[in-house]
C-alpha positions in Angstrom: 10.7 -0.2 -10.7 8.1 0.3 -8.0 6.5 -2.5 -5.5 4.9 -5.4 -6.8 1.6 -5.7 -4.8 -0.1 -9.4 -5.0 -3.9 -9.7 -4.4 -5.6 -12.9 -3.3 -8.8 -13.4 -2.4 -10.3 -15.8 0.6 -10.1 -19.2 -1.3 -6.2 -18.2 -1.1 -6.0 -17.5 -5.1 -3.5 -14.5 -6.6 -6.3 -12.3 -8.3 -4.3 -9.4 -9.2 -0.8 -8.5 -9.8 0.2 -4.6 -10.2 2.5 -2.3 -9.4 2.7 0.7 -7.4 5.2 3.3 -9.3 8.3 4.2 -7.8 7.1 7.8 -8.2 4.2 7.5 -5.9 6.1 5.4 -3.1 8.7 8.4 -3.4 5.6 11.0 -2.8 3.9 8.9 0.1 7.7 8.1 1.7 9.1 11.7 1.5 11.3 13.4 3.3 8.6 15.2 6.0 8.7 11.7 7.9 5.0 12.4 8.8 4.6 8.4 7.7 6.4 7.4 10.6 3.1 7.8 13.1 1.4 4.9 10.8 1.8 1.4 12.2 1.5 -0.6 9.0 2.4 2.1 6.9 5.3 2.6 7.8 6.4 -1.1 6.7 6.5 -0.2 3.2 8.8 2.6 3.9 12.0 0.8 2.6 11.9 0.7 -0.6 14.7 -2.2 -0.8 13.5 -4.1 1.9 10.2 -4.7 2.2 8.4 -7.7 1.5 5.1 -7.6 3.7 1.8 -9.6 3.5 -1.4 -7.8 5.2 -4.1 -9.2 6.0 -7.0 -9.7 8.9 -6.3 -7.0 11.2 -2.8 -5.6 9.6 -5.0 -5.5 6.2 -7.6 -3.3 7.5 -5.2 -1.0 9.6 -2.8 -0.8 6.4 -6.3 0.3 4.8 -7.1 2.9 7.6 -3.3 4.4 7.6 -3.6 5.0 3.8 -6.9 6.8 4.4 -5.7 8.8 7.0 -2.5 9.6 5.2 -4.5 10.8 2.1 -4.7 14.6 2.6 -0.3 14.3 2.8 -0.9 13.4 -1.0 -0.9 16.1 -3.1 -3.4 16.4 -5.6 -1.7 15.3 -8.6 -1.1 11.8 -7.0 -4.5 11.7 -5.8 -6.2 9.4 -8.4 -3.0 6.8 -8.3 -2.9 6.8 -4.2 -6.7 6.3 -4.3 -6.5 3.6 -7.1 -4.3 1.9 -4.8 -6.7 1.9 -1.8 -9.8 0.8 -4.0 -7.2 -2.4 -4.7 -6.6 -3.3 -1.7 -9.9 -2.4 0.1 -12.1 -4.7 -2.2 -14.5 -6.8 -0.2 -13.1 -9.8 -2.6 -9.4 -9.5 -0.9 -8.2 -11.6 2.1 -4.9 -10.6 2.0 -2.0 -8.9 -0.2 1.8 -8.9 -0.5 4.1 -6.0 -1.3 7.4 -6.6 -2.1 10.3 -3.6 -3.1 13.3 -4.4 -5.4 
């Protein structure tokens, strides 16, 4: 089971509820440790653990981390790592909540 990633938008209203694969956190949290320069990124890093709600600030340097990260993605998780940065860069979100196992 991967992370369950909530979406609300600025009235405060869950919008969207998906999940981001076990698979792809395993490909973004490897074993290279190059994650560990990313602030917010880094948060999501446990997958047992974490339970994290971005927004404001945290939201839009959670968004920058992940686009900076990209090119440690390789290209066969491309179109689900970019999926998951569309999400969570919408205009319409305020904030979001991941949560592990």
């Amino acid at each position: 089971m991967g992370f369950d990633v909530v979406i609300y938008n600025h009235s405060g209203q869950r919008v969207e509820i998906f999940e981001l694969s076990e698979s792809l956190h395993n490909v973004i949290f490897s074993q290279s440790m190059l994650w560990r320069s990313y602030l917010e990124l880094r948060k999501l890093s446990d997958y047992y653990l974490t339970n994290e709600t971005f927004s404001g600030n945290k939201l839009s340097q959670l968004i920058l981390d992940l686009k900076q990260y990209q090119s440690n993605i390789p290209n066969h998780n491309q179109n689900d790592y970019q999926k998951f940065i569309s999400k969570i860069s919408s205009s319409k979100v305020s904030s979001v909540h991941i949560a592990g196992d």
